[in-house]
Kinemage of the C-alpha trace (Angstrom):
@kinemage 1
@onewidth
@group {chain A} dominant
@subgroup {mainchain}
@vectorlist {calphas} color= white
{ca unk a 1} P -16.452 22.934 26.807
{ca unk a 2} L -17.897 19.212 25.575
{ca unk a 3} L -18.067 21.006 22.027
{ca unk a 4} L -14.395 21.859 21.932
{ca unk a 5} L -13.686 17.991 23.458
{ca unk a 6} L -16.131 16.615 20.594
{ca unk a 7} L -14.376 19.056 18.007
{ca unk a 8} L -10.870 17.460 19.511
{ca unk a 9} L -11.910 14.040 19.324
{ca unk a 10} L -13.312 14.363 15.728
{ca unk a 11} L -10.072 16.095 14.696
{ca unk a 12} L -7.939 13.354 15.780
{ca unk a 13} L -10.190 10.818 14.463
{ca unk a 14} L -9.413 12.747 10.807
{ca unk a 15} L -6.230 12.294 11.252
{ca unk a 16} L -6.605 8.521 12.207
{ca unk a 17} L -8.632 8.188 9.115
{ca unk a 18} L -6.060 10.002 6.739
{ca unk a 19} L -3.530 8.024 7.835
{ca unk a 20} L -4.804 4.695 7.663
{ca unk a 21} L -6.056 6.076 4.052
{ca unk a 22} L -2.258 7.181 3.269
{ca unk a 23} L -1.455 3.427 4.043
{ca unk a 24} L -3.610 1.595 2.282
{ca unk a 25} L -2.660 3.821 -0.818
{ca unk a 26} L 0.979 3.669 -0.125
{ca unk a 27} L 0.482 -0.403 0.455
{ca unk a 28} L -1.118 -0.817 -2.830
{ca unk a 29} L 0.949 1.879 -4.557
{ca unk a 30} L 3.975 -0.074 -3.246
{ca unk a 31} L 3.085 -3.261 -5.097
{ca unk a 32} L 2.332 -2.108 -8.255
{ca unk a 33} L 5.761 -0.175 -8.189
{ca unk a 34} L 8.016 -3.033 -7.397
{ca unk a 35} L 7.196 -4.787 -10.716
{ca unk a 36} L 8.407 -1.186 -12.362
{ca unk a 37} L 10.986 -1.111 -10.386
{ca unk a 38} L 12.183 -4.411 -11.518
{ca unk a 39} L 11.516 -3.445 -15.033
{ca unk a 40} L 13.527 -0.264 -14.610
{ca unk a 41} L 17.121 -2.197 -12.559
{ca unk a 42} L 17.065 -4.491 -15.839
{ca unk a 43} L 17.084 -1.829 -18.653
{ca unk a 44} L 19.725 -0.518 -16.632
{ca unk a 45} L 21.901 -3.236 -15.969
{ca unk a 46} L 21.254 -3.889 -19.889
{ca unk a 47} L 21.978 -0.242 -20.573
{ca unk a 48} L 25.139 -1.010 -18.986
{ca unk a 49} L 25.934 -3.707 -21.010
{ca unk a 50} L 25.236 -1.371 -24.102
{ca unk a 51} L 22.254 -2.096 -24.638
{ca unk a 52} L 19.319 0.482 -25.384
{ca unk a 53} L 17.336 1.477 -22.586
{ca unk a 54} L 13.667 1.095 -24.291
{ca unk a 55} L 15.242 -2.885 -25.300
{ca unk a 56} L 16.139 -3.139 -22.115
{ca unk a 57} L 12.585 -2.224 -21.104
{ca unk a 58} L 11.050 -4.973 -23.567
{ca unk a 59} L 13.284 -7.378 -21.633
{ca unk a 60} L 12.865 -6.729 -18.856
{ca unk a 61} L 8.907 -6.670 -18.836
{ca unk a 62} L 9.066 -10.522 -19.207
{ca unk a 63} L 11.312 -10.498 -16.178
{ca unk a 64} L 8.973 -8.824 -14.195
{ca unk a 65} L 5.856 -10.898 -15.174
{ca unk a 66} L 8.141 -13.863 -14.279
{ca unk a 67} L 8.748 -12.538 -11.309
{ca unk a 68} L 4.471 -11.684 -10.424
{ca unk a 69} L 3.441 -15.571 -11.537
{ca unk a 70} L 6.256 -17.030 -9.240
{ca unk a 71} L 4.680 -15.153 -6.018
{ca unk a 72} L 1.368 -15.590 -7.499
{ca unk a 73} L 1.707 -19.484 -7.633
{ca unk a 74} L 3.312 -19.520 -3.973
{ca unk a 75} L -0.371 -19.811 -2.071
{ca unk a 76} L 0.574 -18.805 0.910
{ca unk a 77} L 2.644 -15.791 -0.456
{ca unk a 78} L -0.266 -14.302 -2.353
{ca unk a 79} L -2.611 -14.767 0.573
{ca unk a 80} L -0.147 -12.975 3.069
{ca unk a 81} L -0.282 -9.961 0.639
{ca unk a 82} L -3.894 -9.250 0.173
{ca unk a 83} L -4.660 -10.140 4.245
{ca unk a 84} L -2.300 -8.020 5.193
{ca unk a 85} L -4.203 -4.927 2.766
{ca unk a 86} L -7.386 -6.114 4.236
{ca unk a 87} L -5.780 -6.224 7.796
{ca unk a 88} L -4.756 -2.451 7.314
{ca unk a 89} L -8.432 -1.399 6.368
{ca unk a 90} L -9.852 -3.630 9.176
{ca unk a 91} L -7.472 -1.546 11.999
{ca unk a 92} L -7.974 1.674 10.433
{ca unk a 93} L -12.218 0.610 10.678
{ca unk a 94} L -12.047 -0.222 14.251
{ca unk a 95} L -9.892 2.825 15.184
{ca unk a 96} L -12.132 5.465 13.362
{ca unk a 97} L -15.148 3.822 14.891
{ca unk a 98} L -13.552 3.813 18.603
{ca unk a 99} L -13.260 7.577 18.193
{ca unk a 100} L -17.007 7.567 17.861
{ca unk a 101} L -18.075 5.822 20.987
{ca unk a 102} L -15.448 8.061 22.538
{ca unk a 103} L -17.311 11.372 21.087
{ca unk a 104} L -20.735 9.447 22.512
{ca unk a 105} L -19.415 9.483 25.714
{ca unk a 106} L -18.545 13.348 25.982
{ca unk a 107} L -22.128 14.309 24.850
């Protein structure tokens, strides 16, 4: 019986650990894409306009890098981002390695 409970406990702590993995992808996943994303609303606004789509694109890159140095001179903006990615790592640690002490326990 303490083998299935181990086998349960490790199971669940998988899953922990895949989703806390899925999340920190998805964070960093998410901020590389809204750059893209602004790239890809101004070639279509310009394509709108009547202007081609791959111009659009070559204007709207500057846009976007605009858009990265103003949060990357706000300090405190910048710093929220990354501690927040390292604050999603940290949880996901300590959650994995409470399912340990809790597998411990049942042997």
């Amino acid at each position: 019986m303490k083998k299935i409970n181990v086998a349960l406990v490790r199971l669940i702590q998988f899953a922990i650990f895949v989703f806390f993995t899925f999340l920190v992808i998805s964070y960093s996943a998410f901020m590389v894409m809204i750059p893209l994303a602004v790239i890809n609303v101004i070639s279509d606004v310009l394509g709108l306009i009547g202007i081609n789509t791959l111009i659009g694109a070559f204007l709207g890159a500057p846009a976007a890098a605009y858009l990265c140095k103003v949060v990357y001179d706000t300090p405190a903006l910048s710093a929220i981002i990354v501690d927040t990615g390292v604050e999603f790592v940290k949880a996901g640690k300590a959650k994995v390695d409470a399912f340990n002490k809790v597998a411990e326990s049942i042997k």
